[in-house]
N, C-alpha and C positions, 0 to 999 in steps of 0.2 A: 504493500500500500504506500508503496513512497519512500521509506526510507534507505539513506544511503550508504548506510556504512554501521557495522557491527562488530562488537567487540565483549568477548565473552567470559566472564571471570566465576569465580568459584560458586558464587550461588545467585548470581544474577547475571542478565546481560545489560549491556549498552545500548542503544540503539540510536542512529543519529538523522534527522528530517528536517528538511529547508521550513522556516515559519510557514510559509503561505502555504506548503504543501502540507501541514500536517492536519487534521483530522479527528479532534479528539472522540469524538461518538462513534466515530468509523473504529478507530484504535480500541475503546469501552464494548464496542459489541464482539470483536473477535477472541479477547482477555475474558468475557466474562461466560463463553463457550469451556473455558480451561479453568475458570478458578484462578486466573492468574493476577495480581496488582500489580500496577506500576504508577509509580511519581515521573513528574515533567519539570524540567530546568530550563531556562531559557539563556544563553548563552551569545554574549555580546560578541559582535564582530572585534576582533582584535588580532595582531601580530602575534599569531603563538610558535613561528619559525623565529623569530627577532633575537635572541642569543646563538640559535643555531646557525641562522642564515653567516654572521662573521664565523664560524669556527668551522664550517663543515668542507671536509675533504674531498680532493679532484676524484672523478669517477673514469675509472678509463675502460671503452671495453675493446677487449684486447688492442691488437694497434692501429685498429680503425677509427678510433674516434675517442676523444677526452673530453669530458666536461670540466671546467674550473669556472672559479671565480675572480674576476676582475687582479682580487690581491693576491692570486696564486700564480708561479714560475711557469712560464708554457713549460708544456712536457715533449720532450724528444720523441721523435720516433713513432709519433699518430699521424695518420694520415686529416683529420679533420678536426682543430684544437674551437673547441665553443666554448664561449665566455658565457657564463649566466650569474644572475643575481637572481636568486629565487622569490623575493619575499614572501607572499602568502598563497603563489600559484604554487602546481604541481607539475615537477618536473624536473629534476637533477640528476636522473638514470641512479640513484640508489636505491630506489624504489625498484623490485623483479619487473614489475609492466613496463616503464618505462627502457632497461636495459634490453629486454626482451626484443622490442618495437626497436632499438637500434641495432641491433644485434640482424633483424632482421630485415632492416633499409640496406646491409651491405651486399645484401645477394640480386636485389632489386636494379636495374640501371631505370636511375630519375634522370638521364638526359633529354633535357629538351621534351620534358613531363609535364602534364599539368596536374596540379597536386591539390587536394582538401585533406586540409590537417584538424578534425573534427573534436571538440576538446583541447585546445594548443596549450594551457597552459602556459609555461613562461616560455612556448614559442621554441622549446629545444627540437624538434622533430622539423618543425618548418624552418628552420634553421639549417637543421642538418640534410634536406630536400634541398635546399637551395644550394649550398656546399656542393651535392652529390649533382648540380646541374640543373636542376628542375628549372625551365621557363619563368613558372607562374605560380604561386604557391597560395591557396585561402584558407588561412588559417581564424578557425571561429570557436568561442567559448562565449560562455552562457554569464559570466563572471566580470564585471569592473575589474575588481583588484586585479585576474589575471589578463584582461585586453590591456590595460596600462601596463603592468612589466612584463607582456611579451613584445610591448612597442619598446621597449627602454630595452631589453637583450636583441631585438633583432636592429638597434643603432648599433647596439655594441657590438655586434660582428658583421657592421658593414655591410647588408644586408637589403637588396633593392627589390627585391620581385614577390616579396609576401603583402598579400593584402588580409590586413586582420576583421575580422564582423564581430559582432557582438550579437548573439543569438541561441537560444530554447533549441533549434532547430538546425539540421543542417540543409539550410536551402543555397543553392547553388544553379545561377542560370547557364552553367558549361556542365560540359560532361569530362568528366577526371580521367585521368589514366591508370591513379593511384591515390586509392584515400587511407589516411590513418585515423584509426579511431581508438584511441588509446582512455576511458574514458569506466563506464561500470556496464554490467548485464543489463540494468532495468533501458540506461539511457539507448543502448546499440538498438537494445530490441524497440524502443517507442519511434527509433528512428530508421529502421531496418527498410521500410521500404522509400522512403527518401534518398537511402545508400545504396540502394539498389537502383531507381530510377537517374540517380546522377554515374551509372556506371557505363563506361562503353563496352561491349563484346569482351575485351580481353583484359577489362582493368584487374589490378589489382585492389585486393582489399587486406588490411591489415588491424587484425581488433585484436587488444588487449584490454588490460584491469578487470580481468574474468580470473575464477576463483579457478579449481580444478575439477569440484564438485559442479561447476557451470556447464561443463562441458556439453556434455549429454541434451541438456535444454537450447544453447545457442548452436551446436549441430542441427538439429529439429530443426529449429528455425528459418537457418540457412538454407536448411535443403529446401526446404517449404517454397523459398524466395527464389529458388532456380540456382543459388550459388555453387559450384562445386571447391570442396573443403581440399587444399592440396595439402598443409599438415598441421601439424598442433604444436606446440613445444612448451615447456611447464619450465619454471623458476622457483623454488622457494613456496609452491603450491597456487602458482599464479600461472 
């Protein structure tokens, strides 16, 4: 019913849902099928990266590609060095989905691409499209904080061919050659057939920020959608 992220501890879970999306009568009648309670917090937007963001370390995956930040040494011997300042977007490749999604742009040739980077984030992904060649790159999230620092990381790496949107949705008046959708289950699936209709004959499609246990349900789906699955590859249970 909405919510986007979970986290499960010894005799309770977590559960976590955007304000407008949440639902409390909707939430009161599936808990009271179970017998189950729960309390609600409401939790202020804030900087909760803001000690991490100065401390945290360059991500390298193998010698394809590094991510650092601004006050870190370029590193030798990567073929594609990205600068990022994360603030409070998502996207530094420490995260399995994100490494995963680059790990898996090196088998891809984005020459002369046109690319939808669906969830961008702080723009690492259309970043590293652009790098790897790509034309034209549109990269969109649903998010302020992350449209402002994927504008502020894609100056920093010199970077002319990504157009950012701000959007719910992946709407798109081209049709892509390669899209990245690095983002959660509920959101790919609300938007599976908009990703399917922005696709030409032979794009590629690239989705991660799926569980393992996902698996099984976004196969379905895919097939449903006419997509055929060429492979799976798992991180850390991602």
């Amino acid at each position: 019913i909405g919510f986007e992220g979970v986290e499960e501890k010894e005799n309770e879970t977590v559960a976590f849902i955007s304000e407008e999306s949440f639902d409390e009568n909707e939430l009161k009648t599936i808990f009271e099928k179970f017998d189950v309670s729960f309390t609600q917090t409401r939790i202020e937007q804030q900087n909760w990266n803001a000690a991490w963001e100065s401390s945290f370390e360059p991500v390298q995956v193998n010698s394809f590609a590094a991510i650092r930040a601004s006050f870190h040494a370029e590193i030798p011997g990567v073929e594609h060095d990205i600068i990022i300042t994360p603030k409070m977007s998502f996207g530094t490749g420490h995260h399995a989905t994100t490494f995963l999604m680059i790990q898996e742009m090196q088998l891809l040739n984005f020459k002369n691409q046109y690319v939808i980077d669906f969830g961008t984030g702080t723009g690492v992904l259309a970043i590293l499209a652009e790098k790897l060649g790509a034309k034209e790159i549109l990269a969109i999230d649903n998010d302020e904080w992350s449209i402002n620092n994927a504008k502020e990381n894609i100056a920093a790496n010199l970077c002319n061919n990504i157009i950012i949107r701000k959007s719910d949705e992946m709407i798109c008046e081209k049709k892509a050659t390669i899209i990245l959708a690095n983002i959660n289950l509920n959101v790919i699936i609300a938007n599976i057939s908009l990703i399917k209709n922005t696709c030409l004959p032979q794009s590629y499609v690239l989705l991660s920020g799926l569980i393992t246990s996902d698996e099984l349900q976004i196969s379905q789906v895919l097939k449903d959608y006419g997509f055929k699955i060429l492979k799976c590859v798992e991180r850390n249970n991602w």
